[in-house]
N, C-alpha and C positions, 0 to 999 in steps of 0.2 A: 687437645680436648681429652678430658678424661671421664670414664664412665664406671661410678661404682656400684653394684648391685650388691646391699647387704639392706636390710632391715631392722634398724635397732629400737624397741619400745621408748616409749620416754619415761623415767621414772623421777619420783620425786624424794627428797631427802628421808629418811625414815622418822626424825625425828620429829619433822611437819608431820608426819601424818600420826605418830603418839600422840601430839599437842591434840588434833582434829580428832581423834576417835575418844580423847579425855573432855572435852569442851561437847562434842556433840551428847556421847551418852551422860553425863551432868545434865543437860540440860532433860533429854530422856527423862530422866529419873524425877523430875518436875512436875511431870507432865503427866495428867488424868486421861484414862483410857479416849476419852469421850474429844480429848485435845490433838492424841494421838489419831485418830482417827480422820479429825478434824483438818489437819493437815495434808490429806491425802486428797485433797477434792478442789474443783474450781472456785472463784468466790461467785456468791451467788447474782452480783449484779454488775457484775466484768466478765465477758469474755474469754478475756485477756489473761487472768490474776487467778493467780492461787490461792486458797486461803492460808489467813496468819494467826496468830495465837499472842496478840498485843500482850496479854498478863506476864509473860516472857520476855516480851520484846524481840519474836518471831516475827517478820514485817513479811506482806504478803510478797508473791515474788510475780514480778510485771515482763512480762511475756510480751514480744513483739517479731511478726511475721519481717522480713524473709530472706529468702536467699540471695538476691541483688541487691537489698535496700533496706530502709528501715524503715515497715508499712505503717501505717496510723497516723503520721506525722507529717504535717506539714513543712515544707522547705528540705525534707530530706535529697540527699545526694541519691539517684537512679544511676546505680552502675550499669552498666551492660548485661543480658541473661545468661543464666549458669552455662549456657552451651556455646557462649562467646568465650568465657571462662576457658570452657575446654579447647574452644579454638589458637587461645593465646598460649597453648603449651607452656607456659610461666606459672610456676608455683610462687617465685620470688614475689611476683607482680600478686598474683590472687591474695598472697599472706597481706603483701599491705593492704589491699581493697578490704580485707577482713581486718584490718585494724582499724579504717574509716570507720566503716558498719558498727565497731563496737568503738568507735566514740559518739558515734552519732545514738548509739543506744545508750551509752552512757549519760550522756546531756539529756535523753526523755526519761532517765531513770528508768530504764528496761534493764532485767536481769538476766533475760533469757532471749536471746536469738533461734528464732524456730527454722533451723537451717543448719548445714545446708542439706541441700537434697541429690543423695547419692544413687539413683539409683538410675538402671541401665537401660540407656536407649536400645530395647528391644524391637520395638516397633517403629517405622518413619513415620507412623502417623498418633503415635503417643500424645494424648493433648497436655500432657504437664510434661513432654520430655523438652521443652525450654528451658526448664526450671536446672534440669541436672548435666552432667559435662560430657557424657560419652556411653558409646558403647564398647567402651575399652575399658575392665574392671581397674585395670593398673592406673591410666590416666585418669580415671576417675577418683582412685585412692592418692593420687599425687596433689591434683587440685582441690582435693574435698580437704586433704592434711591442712593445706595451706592454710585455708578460709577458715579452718577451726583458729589453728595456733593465731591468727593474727584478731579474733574476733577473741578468743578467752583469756590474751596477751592486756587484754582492756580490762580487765576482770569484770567481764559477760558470760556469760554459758553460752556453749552452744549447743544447737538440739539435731542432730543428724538425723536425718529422716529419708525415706517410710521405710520404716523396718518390720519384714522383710518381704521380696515380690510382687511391688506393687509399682507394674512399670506399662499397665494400661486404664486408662481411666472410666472405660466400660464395666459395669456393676460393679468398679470397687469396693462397694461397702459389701458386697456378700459374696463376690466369686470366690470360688475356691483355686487355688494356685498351687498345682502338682510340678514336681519337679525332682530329680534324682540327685543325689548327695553329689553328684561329681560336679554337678549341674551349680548346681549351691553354695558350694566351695569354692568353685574356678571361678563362675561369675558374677554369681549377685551378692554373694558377702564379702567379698575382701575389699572393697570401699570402706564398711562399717568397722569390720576386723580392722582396719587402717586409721579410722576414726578413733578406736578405743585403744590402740597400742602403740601409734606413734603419734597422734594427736591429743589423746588423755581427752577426748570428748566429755563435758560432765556430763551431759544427759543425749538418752535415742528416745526417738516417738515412734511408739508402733504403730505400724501399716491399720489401712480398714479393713482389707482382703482377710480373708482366710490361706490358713496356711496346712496341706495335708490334713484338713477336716477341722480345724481350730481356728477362732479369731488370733488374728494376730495378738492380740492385747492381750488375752487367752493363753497363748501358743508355751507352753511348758520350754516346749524344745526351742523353738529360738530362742525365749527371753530369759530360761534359767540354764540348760544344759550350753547354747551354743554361745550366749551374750556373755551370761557371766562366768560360768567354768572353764571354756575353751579360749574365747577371747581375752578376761581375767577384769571385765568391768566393773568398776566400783561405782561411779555417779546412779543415776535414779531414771528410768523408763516411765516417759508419760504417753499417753494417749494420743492419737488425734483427735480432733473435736467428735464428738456422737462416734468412737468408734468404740468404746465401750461398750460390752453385749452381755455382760454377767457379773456377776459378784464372788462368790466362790471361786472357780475356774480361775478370773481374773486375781483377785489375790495371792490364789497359789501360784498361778502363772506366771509371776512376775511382774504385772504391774506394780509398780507405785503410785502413780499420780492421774485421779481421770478429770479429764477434760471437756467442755468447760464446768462449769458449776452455773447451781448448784448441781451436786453428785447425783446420779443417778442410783449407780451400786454402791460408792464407797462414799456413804451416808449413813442413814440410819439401817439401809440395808447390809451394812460390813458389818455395823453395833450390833445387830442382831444375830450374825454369824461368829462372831467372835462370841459370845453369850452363848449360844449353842455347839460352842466346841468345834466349827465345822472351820472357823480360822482361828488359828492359835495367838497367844498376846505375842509370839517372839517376833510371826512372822508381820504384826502389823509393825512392830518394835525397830524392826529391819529396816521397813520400808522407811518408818521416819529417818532413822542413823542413816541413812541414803540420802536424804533430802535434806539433813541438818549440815551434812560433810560439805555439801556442796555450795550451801549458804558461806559455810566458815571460810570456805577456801575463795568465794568471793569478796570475802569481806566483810558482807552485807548483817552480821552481827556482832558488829564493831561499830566504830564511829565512820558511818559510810560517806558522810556528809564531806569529811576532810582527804576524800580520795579526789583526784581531779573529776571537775565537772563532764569534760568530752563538750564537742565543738560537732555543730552540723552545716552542710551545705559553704563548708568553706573555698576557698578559693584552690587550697591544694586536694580538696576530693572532689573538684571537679577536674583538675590536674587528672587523677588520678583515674575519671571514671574517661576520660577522654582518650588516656594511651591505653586504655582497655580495649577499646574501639580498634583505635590503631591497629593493636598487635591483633585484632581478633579477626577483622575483616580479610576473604579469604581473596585473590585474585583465580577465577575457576579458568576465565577464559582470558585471552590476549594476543590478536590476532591482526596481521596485517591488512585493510584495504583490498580491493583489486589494484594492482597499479601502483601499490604505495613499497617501500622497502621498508618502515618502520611499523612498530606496532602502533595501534588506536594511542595504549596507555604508556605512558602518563600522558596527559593534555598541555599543549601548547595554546598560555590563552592570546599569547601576539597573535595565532592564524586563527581563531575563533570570534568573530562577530556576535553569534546571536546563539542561544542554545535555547529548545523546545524542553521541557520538565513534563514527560506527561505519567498518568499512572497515580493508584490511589496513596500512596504511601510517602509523597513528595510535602506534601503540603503540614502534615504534622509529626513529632518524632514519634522513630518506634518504637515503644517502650516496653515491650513486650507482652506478652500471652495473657490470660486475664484470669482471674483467680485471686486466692489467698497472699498470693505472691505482688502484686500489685505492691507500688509506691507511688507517692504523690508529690513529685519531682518541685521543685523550686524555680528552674529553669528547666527547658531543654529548647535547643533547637535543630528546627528540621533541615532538611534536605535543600527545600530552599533558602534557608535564611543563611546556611553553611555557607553554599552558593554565592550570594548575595555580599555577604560577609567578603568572599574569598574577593571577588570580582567587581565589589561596585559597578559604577556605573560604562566603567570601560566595555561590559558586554550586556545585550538585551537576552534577557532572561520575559520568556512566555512562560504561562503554564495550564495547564486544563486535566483533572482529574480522569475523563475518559468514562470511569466505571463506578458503579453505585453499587455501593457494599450499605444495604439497608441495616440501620443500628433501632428499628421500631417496626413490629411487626402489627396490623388492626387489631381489633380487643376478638378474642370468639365470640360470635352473636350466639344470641341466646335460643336461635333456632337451632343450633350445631350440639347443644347443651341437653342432658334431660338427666333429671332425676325420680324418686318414687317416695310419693307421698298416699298415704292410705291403699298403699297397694295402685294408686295409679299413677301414669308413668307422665310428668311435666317438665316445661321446660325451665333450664335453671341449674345448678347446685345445691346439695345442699353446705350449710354457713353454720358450723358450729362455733359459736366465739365464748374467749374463756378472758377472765380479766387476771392473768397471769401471764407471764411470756413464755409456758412448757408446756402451752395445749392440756394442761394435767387438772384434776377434780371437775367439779361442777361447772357445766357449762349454765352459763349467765343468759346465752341468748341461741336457738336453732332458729334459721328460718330458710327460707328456699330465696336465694341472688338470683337473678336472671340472666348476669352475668357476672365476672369479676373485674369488673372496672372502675377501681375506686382511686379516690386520689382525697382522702381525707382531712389534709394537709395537719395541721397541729389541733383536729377537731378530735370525734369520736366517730364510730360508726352505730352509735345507736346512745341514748340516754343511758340504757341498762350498761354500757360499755367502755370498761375507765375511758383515757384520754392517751396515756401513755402506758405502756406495761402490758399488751395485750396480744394474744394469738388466735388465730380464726384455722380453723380447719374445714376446706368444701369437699364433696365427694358427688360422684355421679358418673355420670357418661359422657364420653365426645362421637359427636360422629361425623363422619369426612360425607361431603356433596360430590363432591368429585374426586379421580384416584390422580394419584400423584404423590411428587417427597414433598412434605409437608415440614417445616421449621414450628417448631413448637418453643414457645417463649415464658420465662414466669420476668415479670418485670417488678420488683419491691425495694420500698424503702421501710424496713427494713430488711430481714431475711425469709427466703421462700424456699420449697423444696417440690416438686415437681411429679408424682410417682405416677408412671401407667401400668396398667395391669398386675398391679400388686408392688411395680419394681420400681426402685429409683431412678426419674430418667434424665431429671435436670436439677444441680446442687447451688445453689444460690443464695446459702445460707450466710451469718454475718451480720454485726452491723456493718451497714454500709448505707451509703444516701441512695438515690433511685438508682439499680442497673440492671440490666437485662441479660439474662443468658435462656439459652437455646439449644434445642437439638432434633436433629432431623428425625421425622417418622413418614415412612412410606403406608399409604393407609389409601385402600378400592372403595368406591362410589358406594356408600351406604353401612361401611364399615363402621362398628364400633368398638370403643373403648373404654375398658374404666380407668377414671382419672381421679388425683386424688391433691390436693393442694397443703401443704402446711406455710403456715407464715407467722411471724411476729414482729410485732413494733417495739423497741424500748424507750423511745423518745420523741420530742420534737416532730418534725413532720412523717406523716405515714401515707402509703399507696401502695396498690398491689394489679397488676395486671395482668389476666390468662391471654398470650395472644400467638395468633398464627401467620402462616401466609405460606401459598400454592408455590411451590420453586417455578419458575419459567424459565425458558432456555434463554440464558443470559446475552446479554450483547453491551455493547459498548459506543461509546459518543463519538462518531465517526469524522467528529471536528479535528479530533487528533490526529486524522490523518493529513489534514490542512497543514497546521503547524509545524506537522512535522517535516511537509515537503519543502518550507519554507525556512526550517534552521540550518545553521551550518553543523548543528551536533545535535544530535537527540538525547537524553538520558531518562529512560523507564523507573519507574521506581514501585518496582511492583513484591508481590508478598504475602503477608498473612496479618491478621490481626487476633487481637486477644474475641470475639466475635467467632474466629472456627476456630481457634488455636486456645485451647481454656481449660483450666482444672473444671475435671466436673463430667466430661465425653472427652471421647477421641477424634480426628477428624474421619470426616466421611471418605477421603481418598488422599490422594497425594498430590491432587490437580491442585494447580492455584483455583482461589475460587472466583465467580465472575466470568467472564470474557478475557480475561489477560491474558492469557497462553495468543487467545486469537488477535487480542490487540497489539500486540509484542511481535506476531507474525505477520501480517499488516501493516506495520512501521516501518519494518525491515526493510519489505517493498518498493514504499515510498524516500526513504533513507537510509541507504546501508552505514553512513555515519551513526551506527546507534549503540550505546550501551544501557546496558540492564543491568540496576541494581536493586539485589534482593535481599528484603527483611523479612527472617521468618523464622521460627526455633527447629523447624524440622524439613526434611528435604522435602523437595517440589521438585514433579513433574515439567523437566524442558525440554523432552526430545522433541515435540512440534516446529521448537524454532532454534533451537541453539547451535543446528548449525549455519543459520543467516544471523547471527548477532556476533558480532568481531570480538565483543570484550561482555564480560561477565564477571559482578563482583558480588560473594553472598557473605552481607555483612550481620546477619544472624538478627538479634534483636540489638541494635547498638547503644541503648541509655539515653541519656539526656545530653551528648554531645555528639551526636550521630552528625548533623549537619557540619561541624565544624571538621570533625575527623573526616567524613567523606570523601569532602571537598579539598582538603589537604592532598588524599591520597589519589585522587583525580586526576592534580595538578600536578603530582610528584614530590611533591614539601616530605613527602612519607611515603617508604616504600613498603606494600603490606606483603604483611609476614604471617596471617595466619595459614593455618594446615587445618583441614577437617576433623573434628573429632568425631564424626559417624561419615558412613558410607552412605552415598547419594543412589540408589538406583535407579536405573534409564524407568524401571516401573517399578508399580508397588507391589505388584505380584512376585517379581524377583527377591524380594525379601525372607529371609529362611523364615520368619516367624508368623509369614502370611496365609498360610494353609490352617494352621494354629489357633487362629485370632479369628469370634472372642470366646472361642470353649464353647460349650454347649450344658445349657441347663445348670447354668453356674458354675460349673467346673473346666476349667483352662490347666493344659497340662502344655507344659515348657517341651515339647518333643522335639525342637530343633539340636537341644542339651546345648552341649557346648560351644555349637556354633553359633554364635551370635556374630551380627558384624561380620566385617572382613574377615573370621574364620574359616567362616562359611564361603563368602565370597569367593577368597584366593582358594581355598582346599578343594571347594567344588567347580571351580575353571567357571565360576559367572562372572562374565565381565557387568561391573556396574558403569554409569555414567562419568563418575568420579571417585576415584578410593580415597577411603579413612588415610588419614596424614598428607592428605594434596594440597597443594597449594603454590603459585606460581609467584616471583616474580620480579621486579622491575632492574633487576640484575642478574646473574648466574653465578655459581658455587661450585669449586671441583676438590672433594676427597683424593687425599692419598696419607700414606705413611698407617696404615692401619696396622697396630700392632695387641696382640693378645698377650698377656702375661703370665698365663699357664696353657697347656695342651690339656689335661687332664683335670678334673674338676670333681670332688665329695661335695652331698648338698650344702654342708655347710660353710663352704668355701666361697668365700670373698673374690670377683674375676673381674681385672681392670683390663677397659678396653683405651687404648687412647687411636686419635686419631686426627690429621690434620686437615682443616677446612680454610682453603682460599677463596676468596672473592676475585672474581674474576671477570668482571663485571667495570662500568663506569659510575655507578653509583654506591653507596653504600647500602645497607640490608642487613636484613635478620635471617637467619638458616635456623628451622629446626633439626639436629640431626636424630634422626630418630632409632632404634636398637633392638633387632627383634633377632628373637633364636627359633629354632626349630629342633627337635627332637628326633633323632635320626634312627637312634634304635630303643624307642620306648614300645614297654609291652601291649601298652593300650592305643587308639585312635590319636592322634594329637594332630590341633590344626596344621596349615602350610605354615603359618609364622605366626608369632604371639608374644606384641609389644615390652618388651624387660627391660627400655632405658630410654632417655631422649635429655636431652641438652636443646635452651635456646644462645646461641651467639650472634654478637652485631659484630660485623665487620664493614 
């Protein structure tokens, strides 16, 4: 085995890019201020799309979410979630997944893949750190390279995101994210830097956060000093949706592109500023030759028609999404019986009769966390059809959920509601409705709701109020009857936005058909709030629901304890759901949520024949029971072939090979970033610095439950012949490590080997070890 550590950008021919800067500015030179301009904004009645400039034959450019998948589309292939990704240590393996994604983006005629998402498992209770691969900036830059080359290999863009800081989803849209240049450099940019010098990313979306007192979108210093002088990026900087905060600022800042449309600033509000001198013609000139370079180098202003279509949901990207599973699923535990010499795993189904399936996460696939990221898979199967699949009728398969993970919360009655009318105070909201989807001019209808529980279907909510096209903005008060944590819910078809006390508290926004998101607020007997509602409909059926419900000390169906006494195997299938785990908040703790911890220990009791399998993007709380559970597998969030990979690796057909790409701590408090989180008064300063991760962990002697790079299993592996090929080493020097890996073992297997250095006599602080190489081999 050999390990080369060197860096080299990818560059492309020079004379491709004369053709591209002569064909782009041409086309410039066409182009009325007002076209120019025009260009820079979303279209007005897509989400999704840019606008085009048809008299050209500028075709808009169609955007499509996400990082596992390709959102919006039905029968799309659901790979596995970016932190499975990280788990498969395979770049080879991620570049093909990104070549699916961009066929599958090809055949809906999407130009842009809005992915993928780099950025660093700081937190274990991160509600989008599903979405990204690690809290190792290196592995993150290896996987992230991957996903690009294989998604822009289709002639797709890709969009690297949230740039930069944006690795908590508590107040995103306005915290401010401090953090020291050493801090910046080691950790949270070299994924991006890696995105734009060895992946040639055409486009980065900046973060919502603020960065050292600037919106990201804003931010001078990321997006023109550090994106494009340091880094040396040529493609175009868009937005995230509403993270747009200015006009000026943003223009000089760097932006190019705000999203969605219609524009908010770079509208008739840029026209104005360009007219007043305050933005110059060159620098809107700029932004177009960014945006035109990128079209050319797609194709997409040529004859686009005669490039391959691209194929979705086919038979080899389910291939495809299924050895992602594989490689990804971690073995944490594997342990023998009382009384037995072998381990639990693999399963022998000759001595298996009957196996009990109990736990929320058995009966439908995982598909991961909930948000923007979402796809709407063609197939998937679960846990048990894997099962079922593996075993027919040869073994009795039970099953019983156990725990109630409520997906509906009651509507708030309208005694909990109050608003002010002539100065006096009633109950209700008030309902400002606009017959426009941007809550923007004259409002058409005010009146006081009593509640908001509407469900309209494809009618109107009032004569005065179109049918389709519309947004209703309430305001007023909430106030709690009793103290307690409260789950606060906006439930819309279509998008809703959630605000308490001035602040954003639930993101909801989108079209999307009815869904509900959530987040908890602790609120004492009599307390109140102001609450603040935005929503809009663009089509077809519409509904919108404000709803809550009192947390109770959860318990669980004590049936499962029958079943289980009565299987010859138990297997748990417990986790997380897109419900706590969601773009939009972070989770409330690192407990599984429910009863499961207590029903997992309980089982145990009843059946020490029992394993646990856990789906979930971020580490979870086991010390309660893991050490009465023999075998323990966290197979992350595994895609739409969860069941079938599973149940392979169950039975041994597959031996799993993934390794952690974050660190598991025994608590959440153990975590360096947890004293930290979430800032105070909008402002979150990074004071862990460079210790993130196992940094932290091995430098400062905490033992966690599991370290970054673990993972066990159904064979063993022994290193020797390690050979170095210099003693002495200048930074710019090339250092080949090789090294020989036996299997030594009855099975075959996957080894990652992995490659960390430490710094022995550096002037400054440097961790215990810090990941610089890793190789996957099957032997």
């Amino acid at each position: 085995m050999l390990f080369t550590q060197c860096n080299n950008p990818v560059s492309e021919n020079e004379n491709t890019y004369l053709d591209i800067d002569k064909r782009a500015n041409d086309l410039l030179q066409q182009m009325t201020l007002e076209e120019k301009i025009f260009l820079l904004g979303g279209y007005e009645s897509d989400g999704m799309r840019s606008n085009g400039i048809e008299r050209l034959g500028i075709p808009k450019l169609n955007m499509a979410n996400g990082p596992h998948g390709l959102g919006g589309i039905d029968d799309a292939t659901f790979f596995a979630g970016g932190v499975s990704f990280g788990a498969t240590w395979n770049p080879e393996l991620v570049e093909e997944v990104g070549k699916a994604i961009g066929a599958e983006a090809r055949f809906a005629d999407k130009h842009i893949m809005l992915g993928p998402c780099v950025n660093i498992h700081r937190l274990p209770i991160g509600g989008r750190n599903f979405e990204s691969y690690s809290e190792d900036p290196f592995l993150t830059s290896k996987i992230g390279v991957a996903w690009i080359k294989g998604v822009q290999s289709m002639n797709v863009a890709a969009c690297v995101k949230h740039y930069a800081g944006n690795e908590q989803e508590f107040e995103r849209n306005g915290v401010n994210v401090e953090m020291d240049e050493r801090t910046l450099r080691e950790i949270h940019l070299p994924a991006f830097k890696a995105a734009v010098q060895e992946a040639n990313t055409y486009t980065v979306m900046s973060a919502y956060n603020r960065f050292r007192g600037s919106y990201a979108s804003e931010n001078d210093y990321l997006l023109n000093k550090v994106l494009r002088d340091d880094f040396g990026f040529t493609g175009f900087v868009i937005s995230d949706w509403d993270a747009t905060h200015s006009c000026v600022p943003s223009a000089l800042g760097g932006l190019d592109m705000e999203m969605p449309g219609p524009p908010m600033y770079f509208g008739d509000s840029l026209m104005i500023a360009v007219k007043n001198k305050e933005v110059s013609v060159q620098i809107i000139d700029q932004k177009v030759i960014n945006i035109l370079k990128i079209m050319i180098k797609l194709g997409i202003l040529d004859d686009y028609s005669k490039m391959p279509k691209g194929e979705i949901g086919t038979d080899y990207h389910k291939m495809l999404s299924r050895k992602v599973t594989e490689q990804s699923v971690v073995l944490l535990k594997n342990a023998c019986l009382p009384g037995q010499d072998n381990q639990i795993l693999p399963l022998n189904k000759e001595k298996i009769k009957s196996i009990a399936i109990l736990g929320p996460k058995a009966e439908e696939a995982s598909l991961g966390g909930g948000g923007s990221s979402e796809v709407f898979a063609k197939d998937s199967i679960s846990l048990i059809e894997g099962l079922r699949n593996k075993l027919g009728a040869d073994v009795e398969i039970t099953f019983l959920n156990g725990i109630d993970f409520t997906t509906e919360f009651p509507a708030i009655e309208s005694k909990n509601l109050y608003t002010e009318i002539d100065g006096k105070e009633v109950n209700g909201l008030t309902g400002v409705y606009y017959n426009n989807v941007h809550l923007h001019g004259e409002p058409v209808l005010t009146r006081v709701d009593k509640d908001v529980n509407f469900d309209w279907g494809q009618g109107s909510p009032d004569p005065k109020v179109v049918k389709d096209g519309f947004s209703v903005r309430w305001s007023g008060k909430l106030k709690a009857t009793k103290e307690g944590m409260y789950k606060i819910g906006i439930n819309s078809n279509d998008g809703s936005k959630l605000f308490v006390n001035g602040k954003l508290f639930v993101h909801n926004w989108g079209n999307h058909g009815a869904k509900m998101r959530s987040a908890p607020l602790y609120m004492k007997t009599g307390e109140t709030v102001d609450v603040m509602i935005e929503y809009f409909e663009t089509g077809n059926s519409a509904s919108m629901k404000f709803e809550w419900e009192l947390q109770q000390k959860a318990k669980y169906n004590k049936e499962v304890l029958k079943l289980a006494e009565k299987a010859d195997l138990v297997i748990i299938a417990a986790g997380l759901t897109k419900i706590f785990e969601c773009e939009g908040f972070d989770r409330a703790s690192m407990d599984l949520p429910g009863a499961q911890n207590e029903m997992i220990k309980d089982v145990s009791k009843v059946n020490p024949n029992t394993i646990v399998i856990l789906t979930n993007g971020t580490p979870v709380t086991m010390i309660d029971w893991i050490d009465d559970i023999p075998a323990v597998l966290e197979a992350f969030y595994p895609g739409q072939e969860e069941g079938n990979a599973l149940a392979d690796i169950l039975f041994g057909d597959v031996n799993p090979s993934g390794k952690l790409p974050v660190t598991f701590p025994k608590h959440y408090e153990d975590s360096p970033a947890y004293k930290f989180y979430p800032g105070e008064n909008s402002q979150l300063t990074y004071s862990e610095g460079i210790y993130v991760g196992y940094r932290y962990y091995d430098t400062k002697n905490v033992e966690p439950l599991f370290p970054f790079g673990f993972g066990l299993s159904y064979t063993t592996f022994e290193y020797s012949n390690l050979k170095i090929d210099k003693k002495e080493i200048d930074k710019e020097d090339i250092l080949n490590i090789e090294l020989t890996v036996k299997n030594t073992g009855k099975v075959d297997g996957d080894e990652v080997v992995q490659l960390y250095i430490h710094d022995i006599e550096s002037k400054v602080d440097r961790p215990e070890k810090e990941l610089k190489g890793f190789k996957r081999v099957s032997l």
